[in-house]
N, C-alpha and C positions, 0 to 999 in steps of 0.2 A: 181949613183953619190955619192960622199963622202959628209959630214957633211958640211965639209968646203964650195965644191960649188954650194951646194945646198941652203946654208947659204946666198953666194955672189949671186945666183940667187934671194934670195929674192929679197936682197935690190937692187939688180938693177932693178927689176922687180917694185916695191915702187916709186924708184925715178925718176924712166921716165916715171909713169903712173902722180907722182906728177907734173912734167915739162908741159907731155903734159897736163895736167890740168890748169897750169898757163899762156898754149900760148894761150889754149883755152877761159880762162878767158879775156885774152887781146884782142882777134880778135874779142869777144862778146863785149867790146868797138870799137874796130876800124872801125867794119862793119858799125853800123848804123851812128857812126859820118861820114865817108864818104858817106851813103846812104844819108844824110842829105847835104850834100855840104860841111862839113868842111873838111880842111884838115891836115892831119896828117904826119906827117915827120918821126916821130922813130915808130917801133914796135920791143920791146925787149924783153927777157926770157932773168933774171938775171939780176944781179947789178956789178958793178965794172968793170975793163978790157976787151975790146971788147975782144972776141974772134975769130968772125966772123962774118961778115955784108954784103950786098950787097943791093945797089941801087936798088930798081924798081918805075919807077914814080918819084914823087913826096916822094917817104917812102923810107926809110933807114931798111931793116929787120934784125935782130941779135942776135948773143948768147952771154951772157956775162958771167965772168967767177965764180961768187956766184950764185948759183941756188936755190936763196933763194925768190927770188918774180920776178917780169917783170912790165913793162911800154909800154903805146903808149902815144907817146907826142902830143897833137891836138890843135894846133895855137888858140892863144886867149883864154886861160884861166880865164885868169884877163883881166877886162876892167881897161882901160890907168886910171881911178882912179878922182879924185877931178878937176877942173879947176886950182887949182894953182899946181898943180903937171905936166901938159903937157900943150905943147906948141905947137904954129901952126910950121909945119916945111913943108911949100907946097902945093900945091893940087893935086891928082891924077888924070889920064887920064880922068874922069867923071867929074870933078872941085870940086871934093868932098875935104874939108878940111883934112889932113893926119897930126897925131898928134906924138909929142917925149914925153916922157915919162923924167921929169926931177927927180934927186935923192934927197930926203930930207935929212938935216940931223939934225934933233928935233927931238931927244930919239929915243932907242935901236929901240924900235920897230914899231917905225913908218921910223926907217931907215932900219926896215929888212924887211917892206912891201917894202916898193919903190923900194928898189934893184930887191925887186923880179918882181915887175912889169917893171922897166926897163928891169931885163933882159930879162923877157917874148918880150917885145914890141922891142928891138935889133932885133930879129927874123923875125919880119913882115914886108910886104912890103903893097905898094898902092895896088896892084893887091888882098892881103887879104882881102879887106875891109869888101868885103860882104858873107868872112867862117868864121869868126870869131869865138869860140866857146861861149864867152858869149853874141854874138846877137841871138844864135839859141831862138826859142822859150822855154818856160819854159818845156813842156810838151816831148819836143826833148832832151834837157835836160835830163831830169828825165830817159829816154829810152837808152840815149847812159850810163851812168853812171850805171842804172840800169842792164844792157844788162852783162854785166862784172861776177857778184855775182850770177847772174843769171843762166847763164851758168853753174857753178860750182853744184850748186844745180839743173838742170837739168841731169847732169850727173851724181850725188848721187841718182836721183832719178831711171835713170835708168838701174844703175846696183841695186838699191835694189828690184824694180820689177822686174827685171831677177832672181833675186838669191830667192827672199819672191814666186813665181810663180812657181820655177821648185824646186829650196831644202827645203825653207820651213825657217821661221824668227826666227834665234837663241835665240834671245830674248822672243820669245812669244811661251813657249811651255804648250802644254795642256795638262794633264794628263788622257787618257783612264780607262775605265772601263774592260780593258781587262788585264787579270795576266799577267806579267813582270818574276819575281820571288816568290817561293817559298822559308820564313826560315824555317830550317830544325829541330831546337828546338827555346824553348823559352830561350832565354838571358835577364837578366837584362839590361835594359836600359846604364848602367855606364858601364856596360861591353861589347856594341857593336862590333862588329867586329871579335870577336875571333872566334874560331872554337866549337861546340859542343860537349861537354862531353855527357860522361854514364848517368849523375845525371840530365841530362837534358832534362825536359819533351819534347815530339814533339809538335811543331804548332799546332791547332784546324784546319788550313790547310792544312797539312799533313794527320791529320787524317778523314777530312773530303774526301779525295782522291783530291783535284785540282789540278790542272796542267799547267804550263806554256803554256799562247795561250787560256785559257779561258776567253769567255766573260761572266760577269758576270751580267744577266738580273735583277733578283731580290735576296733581304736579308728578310727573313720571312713575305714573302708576300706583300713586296713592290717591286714598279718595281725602275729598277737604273737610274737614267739619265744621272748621273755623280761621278763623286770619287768622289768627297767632299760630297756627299749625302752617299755612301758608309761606308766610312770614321767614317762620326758622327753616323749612324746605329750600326756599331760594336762598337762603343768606347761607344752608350749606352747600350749595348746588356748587360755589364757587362760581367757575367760567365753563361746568360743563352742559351737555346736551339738556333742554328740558322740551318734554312732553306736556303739553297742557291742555286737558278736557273743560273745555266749555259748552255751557246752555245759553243758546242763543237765537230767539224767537221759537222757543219750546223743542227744539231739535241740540242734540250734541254735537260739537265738533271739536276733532283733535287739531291743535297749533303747535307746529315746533319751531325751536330758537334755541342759542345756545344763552343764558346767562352770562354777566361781564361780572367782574370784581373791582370795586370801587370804595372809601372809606366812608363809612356809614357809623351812626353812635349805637351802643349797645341797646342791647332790649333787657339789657337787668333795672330793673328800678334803683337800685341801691351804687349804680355805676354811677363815675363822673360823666356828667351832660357833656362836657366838652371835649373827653375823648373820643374818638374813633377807632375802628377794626375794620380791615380789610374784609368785606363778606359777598357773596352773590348778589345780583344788583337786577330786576328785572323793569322797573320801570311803572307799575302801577299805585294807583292809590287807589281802596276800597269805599263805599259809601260807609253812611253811618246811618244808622239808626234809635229812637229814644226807645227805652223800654217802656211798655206800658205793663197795667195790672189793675184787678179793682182791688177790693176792699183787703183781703190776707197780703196781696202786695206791700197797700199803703200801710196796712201796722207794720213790715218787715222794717219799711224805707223809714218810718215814725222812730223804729227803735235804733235804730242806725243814728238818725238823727237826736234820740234821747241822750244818747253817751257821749256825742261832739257836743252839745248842749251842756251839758252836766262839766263837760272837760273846759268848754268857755267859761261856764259860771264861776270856775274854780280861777282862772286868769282871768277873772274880772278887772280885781282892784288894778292888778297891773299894767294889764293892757290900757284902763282909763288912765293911770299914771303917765301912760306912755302919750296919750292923746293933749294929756294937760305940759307935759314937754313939749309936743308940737307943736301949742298954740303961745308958749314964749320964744318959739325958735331954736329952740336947741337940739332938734333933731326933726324927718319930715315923718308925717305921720303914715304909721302902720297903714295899710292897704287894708289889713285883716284887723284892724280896730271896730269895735264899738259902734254903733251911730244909734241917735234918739231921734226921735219922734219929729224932730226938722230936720235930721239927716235922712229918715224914711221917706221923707214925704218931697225931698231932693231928689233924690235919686229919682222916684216917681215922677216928677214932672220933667226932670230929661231924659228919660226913657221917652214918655209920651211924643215928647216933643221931638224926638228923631225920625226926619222925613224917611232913611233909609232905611227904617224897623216898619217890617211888617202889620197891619193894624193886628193879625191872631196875635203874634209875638209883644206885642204890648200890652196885650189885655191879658196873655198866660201870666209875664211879667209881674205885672200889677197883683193879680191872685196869687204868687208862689210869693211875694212881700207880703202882702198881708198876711198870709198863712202864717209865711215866718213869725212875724213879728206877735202872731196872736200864740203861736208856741213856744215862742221863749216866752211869753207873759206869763203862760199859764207855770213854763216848768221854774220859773224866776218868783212865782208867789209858793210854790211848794218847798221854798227852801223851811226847813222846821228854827226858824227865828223868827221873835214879833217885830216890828208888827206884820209881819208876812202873814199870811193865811197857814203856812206851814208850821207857823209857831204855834197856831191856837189848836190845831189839829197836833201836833207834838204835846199838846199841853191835855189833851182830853185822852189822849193813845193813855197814857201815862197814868191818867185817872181811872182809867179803865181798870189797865192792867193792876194799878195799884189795889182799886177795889175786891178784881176780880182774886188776888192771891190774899189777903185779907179774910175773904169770907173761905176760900179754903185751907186757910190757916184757924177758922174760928177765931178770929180777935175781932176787933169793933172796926164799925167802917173807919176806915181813914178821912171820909170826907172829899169835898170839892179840890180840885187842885186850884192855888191860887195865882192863876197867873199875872195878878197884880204883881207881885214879887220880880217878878220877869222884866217889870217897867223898864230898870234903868239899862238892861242891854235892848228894848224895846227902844229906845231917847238913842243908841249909840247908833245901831243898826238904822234907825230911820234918817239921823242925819247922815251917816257916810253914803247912804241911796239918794240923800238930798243933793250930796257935793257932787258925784256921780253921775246925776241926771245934769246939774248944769255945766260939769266941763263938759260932754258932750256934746251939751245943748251948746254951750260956745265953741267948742272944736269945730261943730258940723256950721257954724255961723263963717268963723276966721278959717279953718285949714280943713275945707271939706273934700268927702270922700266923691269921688265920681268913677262909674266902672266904664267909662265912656271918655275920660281924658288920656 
């Protein structure tokens, strides 16, 4: 395949793995609100212009034409609200009272609740009375709302157990006690990488004889457990005698060589990179290896990953701030920024497309993205604001709780919580996720990220 369609394989590869992510997030609402009795009229992938729909039941199923998020609409969201806002209009086949929802109009936003609860309740009929979505219990609740976010993060879970079980977690690599490479002289530190002159003495590696594919048991008579233990043995050896046991073609052999002292940068993390110390110097570099694990692994790595998550979501706004300055030029953009769903699905198609990436390395690639992206989803709708899924679940915890210290209080139920009231930071929080999604979505258009540039 060429550049080019190996390129468009990505991202179309990205974005219908993204899709089927978000129908799948939706049906994880749909299901248990109809397992629960309510009823649910729309199930959609995408916003704007029907695409395509078709009746089954009582639902309406459909694609619409942004593929940018999806909805299920499930009757009774909002309860009809205060007494002087609804009116008796009837009684149902049961003789049960059936209410209309009247529109206020005292201030903005107590006339942008009303509207919305009218037009919620235009929708319902007598036969609704008893799906209602806010008569479910609190705890039903919590599950159909929960059930959404959940999904998403079920399904990062387990392509990362697929990929952390059989290839091993790119993130978590260990460094062995077995030689890697051999340097063939010694280089000053500031002059890495270049090739070996005359005037340049050979490695204490070299001339001890080691060889690529040794394990290295012990350093003058200590046994190894690990390179870092290795590591700080030579860098104290200075320039004296070393003894080193290796395994090599399943037999041990002892190699000796004295160590040289050369400027090398610290092994403290919290050191300056660019200084150096005079340390022992022998010449090898170790192999590496990824960690694997199954399933207690992947929740460890999951939870590691919930708290960098949670610590992103909290430098959101800022970090988008910073993306919408680099798309007027006033600074270049974070490396560690943001990217939506064309920035995903970029990166995806130049990955693909790089002749010198491995075909396994591109398809791990492609599953540790999607994963990603289905796990900030899930943990990005559990924030407890509407319209987040975390809002409506904050919103029945609450009803719960409230009920539940009510009745052992012996007072009267407090009732439904109403999270109608919740509207107008519902209107705030959904546009700043509007504004949000599109500098992104223009950032990754104008100053995009590439981990390949």
């Amino acid at each position: 395949m060429t550049a080019a369609l190996l390129y468009t394989l990505g991202v179309v590869v990205f974005v219908v793995a993204i899709l089927v992510s978000i129908a799948l997030h939706e049906l994880g609402h749909m299901v248990p609100a109809k397992a629960f009795g309510g009823k649910v009229t729309q199930y959609f992938v995408g916003f704007g212009p029907t695409v395509w729909s078709k009746q089954v039941g009582e639902t309406e199923y459909g694609v619409k034409a942004i593929p940018l998020g999806g909805y299920v609409k499930i009757v009774g969201m909002l309860p009809p609200g205060a007494d002087d806002l609804a009116e008796q209009a009837g009684v149902d086949p049961g003789g049960e009272p059936v209410y209309r929802v009247r529109k206020s109009n005292t201030g903005m936003f107590t006339q942008l609740v009303s509207d919305a609860r009218a037009a919620e309740w235009e929708t319902i009929g007598p036969e609704d009375a008893d799906r209602l979505f806010y008569k479910m219990r609190p705890w039903k609740k919590i599950v159909v709302m929960a059930a959404g976010p959940s999904v998403n993060i079920a399904i990062a879970f387990g392509i990362f157990a697929g990929v952390f079980a059989t290839y091993g977690n790119p993130e978590d690599v260990r460094t062995t006690t077995t030689v890697g490479a051999i340097s063939q002289c010694v280089v000053p530190y500031a002059e890495s990488g270049r090739e070996c002159t005359a005037e340049d003495p050979v490695t204490p590696a070299v001339a001890a004889g080691l060889q690529p594919g040794d394990e290295i048991v012990a350093f003058n008579g200590t046994r190894i457990g690990d390179w870092r233990q290795m590591q700080d043995l030579i860098r104290g050896n200075s320039d004296g005698e070393a003894q080193i046991v290796v395994e090599r073609d399943g037999r041990e052999l002892t190699l000796t060589t004295n160590t040289t002292v050369t400027a090398r940068p610290s092994n403290d993390e919290d050191a300056d990179p660019a200084a150096t110390t005079e340390v022992g110097f022998l010449g090898v570099t170790p192999t590496t290896e990824l960690e694997t694990g199954g399933p207690l692994y992947t929740i460890e790595q999951m939870g590691a990953m919930t708290v960098r998550t949670a610590e992103a979501l909290v430098q959101l706004p800022a970090k988008v701030f910073g993306v919408g300055k680099a798309i007027v030029g006033l600074q270049e953009r974070d490396p560690e920024s943001p990217v939506s769903i064309v920035g995903g699905g970029r990166i995806a198609g130049e990955t693909t497309a790089l002749e010198e990436f491995p075909v396994t390395e591109k398809v791990v690639f492609l599953l540790l993205l999607i994963a990603g992206f289905n796990f900030f989803i899930g943990m990005f709708n559990f924030i407890p604001l509407l319209p987040l899924d975390g809002g409506h679940i904050a919103g029945a915890a609450y009803e719960g709780v409230r009920r539940r210290l009510a009745r052992l209080r012996r007072r009267p139920d407090p009732g439904y919580v109403d999270v109608a009231r919740l509207l107008p930071v519902a209107y705030v929080v959904g546009s700043a996720i509007l504004v949000m999604g599109i500098v992104l979505i223009v950032g990754d258009l104008v100053v995009p990220l590439s981990p390949y540039s």
